[in-house]
Backbone as CSV, one residue per row, in Angstrom:
resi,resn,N_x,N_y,N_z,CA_x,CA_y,CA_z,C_x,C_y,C_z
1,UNK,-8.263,-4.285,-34.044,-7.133,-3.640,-33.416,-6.232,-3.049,-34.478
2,UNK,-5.911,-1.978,-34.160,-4.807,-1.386,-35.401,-3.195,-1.667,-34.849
3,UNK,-2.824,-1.563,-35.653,-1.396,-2.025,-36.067,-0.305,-1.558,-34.601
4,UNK,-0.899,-0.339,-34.400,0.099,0.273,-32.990,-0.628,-0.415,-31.706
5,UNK,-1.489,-0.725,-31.585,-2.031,-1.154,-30.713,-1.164,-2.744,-30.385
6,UNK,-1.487,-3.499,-31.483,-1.054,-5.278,-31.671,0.531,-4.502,-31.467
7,UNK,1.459,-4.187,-31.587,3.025,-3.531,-31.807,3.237,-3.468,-30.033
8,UNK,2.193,-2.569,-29.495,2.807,-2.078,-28.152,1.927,-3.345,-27.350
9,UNK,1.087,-4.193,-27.470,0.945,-5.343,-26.917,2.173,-6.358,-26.990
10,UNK,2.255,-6.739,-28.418,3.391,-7.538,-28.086,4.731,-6.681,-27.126
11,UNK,5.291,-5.555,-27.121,5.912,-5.377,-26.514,6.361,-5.226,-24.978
12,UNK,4.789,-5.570,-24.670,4.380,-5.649,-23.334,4.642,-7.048,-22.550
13,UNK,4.365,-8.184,-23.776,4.021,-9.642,-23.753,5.699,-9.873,-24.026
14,UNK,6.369,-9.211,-24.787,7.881,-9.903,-24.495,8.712,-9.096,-23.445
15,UNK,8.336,-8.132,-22.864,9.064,-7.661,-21.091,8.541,-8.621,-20.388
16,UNK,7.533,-9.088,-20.182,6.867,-9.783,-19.026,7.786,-11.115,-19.027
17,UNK,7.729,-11.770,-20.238,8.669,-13.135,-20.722,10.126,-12.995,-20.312
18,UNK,10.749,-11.649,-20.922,12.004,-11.144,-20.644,12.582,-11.478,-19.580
19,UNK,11.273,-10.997,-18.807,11.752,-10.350,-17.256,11.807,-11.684,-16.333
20,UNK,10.912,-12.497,-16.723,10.621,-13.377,-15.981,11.951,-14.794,-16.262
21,UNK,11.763,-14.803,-17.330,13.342,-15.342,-17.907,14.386,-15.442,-17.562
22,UNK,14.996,-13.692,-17.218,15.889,-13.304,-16.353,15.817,-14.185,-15.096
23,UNK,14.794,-13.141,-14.501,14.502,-13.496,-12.993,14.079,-15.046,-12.626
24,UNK,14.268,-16.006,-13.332,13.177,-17.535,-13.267,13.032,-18.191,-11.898
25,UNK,13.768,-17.859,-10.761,13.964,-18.335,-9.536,13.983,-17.191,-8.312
26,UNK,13.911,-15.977,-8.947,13.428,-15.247,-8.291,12.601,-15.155,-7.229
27,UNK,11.953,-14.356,-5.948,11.016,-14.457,-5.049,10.381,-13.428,-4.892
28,UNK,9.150,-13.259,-5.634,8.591,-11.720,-5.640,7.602,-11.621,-4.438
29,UNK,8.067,-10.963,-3.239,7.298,-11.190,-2.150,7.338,-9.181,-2.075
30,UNK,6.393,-9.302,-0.772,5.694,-7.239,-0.893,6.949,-7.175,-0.148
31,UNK,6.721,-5.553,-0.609,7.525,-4.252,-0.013,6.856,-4.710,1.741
32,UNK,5.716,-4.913,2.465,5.577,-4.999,3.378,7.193,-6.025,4.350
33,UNK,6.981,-7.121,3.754,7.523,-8.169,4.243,9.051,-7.992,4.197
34,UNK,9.431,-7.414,2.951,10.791,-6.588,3.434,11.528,-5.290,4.483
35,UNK,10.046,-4.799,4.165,10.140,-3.639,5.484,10.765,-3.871,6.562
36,UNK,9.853,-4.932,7.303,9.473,-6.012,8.132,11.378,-6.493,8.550
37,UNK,11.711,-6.953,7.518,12.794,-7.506,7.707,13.783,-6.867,7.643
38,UNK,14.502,-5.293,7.229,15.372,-4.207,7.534,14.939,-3.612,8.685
39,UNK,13.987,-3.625,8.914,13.496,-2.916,10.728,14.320,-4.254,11.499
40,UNK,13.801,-5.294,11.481,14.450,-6.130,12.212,15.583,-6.348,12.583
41,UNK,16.489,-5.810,11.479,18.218,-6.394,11.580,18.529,-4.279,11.961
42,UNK,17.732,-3.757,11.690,18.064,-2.743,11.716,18.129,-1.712,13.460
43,UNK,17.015,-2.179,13.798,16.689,-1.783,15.469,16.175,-3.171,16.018
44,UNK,17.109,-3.969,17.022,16.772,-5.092,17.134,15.798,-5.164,18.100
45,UNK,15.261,-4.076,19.062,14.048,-3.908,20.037,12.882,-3.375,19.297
46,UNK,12.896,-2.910,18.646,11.526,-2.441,17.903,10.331,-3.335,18.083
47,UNK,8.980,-2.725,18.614,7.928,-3.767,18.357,7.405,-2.585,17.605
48,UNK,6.133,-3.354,16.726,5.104,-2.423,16.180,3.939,-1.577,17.073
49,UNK,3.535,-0.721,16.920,2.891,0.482,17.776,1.751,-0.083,17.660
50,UNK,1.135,-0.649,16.507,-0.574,-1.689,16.665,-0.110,-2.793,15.731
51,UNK,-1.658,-3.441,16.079,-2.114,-4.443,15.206,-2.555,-4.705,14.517
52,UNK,-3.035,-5.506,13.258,-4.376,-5.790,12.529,-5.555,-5.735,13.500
53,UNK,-6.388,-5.098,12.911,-8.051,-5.563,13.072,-8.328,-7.222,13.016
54,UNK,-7.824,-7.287,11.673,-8.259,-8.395,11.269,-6.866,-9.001,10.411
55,UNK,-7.058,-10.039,10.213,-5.566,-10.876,9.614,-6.692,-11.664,8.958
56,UNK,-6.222,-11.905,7.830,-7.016,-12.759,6.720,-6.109,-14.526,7.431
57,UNK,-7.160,-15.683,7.103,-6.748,-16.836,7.634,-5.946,-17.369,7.031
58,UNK,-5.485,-17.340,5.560,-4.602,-17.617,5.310,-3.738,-16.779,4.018
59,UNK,-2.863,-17.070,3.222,-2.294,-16.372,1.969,-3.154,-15.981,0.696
60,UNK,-4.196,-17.212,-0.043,-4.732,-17.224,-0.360,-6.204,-16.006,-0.275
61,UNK,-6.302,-15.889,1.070,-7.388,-15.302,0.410,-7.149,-13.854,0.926
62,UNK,-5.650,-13.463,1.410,-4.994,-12.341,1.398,-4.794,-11.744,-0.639
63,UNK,-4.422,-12.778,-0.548,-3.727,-12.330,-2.542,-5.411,-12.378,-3.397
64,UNK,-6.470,-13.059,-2.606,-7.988,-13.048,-3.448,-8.686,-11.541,-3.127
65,UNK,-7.977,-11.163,-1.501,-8.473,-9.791,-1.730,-7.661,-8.162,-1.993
66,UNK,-6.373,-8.762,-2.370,-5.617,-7.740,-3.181,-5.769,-7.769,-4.539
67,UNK,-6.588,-9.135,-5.362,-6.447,-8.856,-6.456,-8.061,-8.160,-6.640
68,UNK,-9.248,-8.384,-5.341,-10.341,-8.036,-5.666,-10.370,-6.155,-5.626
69,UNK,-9.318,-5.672,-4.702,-8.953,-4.494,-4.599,-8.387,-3.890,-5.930
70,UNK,-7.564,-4.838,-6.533,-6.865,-4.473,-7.898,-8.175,-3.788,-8.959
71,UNK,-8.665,-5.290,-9.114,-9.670,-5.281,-9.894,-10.706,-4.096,-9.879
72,UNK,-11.285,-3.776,-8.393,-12.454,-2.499,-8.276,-11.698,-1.073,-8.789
73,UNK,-10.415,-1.059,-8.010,-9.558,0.397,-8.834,-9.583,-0.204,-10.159
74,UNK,-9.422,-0.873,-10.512,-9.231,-0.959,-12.648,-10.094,-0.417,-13.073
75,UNK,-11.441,-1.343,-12.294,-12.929,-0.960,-13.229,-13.163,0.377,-13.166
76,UNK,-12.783,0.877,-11.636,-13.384,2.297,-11.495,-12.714,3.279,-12.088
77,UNK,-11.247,3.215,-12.760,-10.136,3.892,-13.322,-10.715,4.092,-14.511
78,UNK,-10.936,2.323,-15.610,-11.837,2.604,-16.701,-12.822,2.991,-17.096
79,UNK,-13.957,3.078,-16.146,-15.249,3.572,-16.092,-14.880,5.621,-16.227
80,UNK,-14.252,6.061,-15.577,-13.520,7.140,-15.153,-13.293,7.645,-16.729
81,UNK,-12.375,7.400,-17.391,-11.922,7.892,-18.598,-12.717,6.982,-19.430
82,UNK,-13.559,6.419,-19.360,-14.605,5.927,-20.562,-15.526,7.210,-20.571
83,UNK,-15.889,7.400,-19.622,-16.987,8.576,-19.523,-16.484,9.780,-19.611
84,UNK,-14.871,10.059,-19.236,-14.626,11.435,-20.072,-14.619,10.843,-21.756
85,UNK,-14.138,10.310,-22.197,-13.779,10.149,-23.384,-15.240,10.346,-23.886
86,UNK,-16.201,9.496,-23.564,-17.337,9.709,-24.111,-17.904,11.058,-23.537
87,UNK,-18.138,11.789,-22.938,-18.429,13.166,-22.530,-17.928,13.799,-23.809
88,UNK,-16.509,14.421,-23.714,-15.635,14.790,-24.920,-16.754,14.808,-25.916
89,UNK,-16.736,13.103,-26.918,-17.359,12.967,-28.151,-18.904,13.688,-27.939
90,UNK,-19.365,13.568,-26.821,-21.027,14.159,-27.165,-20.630,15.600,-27.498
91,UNK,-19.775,16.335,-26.357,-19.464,17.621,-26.784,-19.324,18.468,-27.815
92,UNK,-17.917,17.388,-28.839,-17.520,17.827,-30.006,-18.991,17.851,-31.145
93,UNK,-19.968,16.756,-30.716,-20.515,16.720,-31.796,-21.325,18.023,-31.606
């Protein structure tokens, strides 16, 4: 790893600490669930227009398949600009 690389890691690794520091009791719950809760106080008859298909059974394996969602956009993001980057180099040569 070169020198800018290790520099803007750590700087990454002390926001996260920072932040969390700050915030230590904080409640980081989704934009959904707040929505949810300004509609409520906001129009007190409101129902929702549909439903889930499906509702995962519990939290757990709601957050196992947002992070499996995370994860497939990462790979497919990196795969994405690995292969331009490498395209590029065959080019130049």
């Amino acid at each position: 790893m070169s020198k800018k690389h290790i520099i803007l890691l750590s700087i990454c690794i002390i926001l996260v600490i920072f932040s969390l520091l700050i915030n230590g009791g904080a409640e980081f719950s989704g934009a959904d669930g707040q929505a949810e809760e300004l509609i409520g106080t906001i129009a007190k008859d409101y129902s929702p227009w549909f439903s889930p298909i499906w509702e995962p059974p519990s939290g757990e394996i709601e957050s196992l398949l947002f992070s499996l969602q995370a994860a497939l956009g990462a790979i497919f993001i990196g795969y994405y600009f690995g292969y331009m980057k490498g395209r590029k180099v065959k080019n130049d040569n």
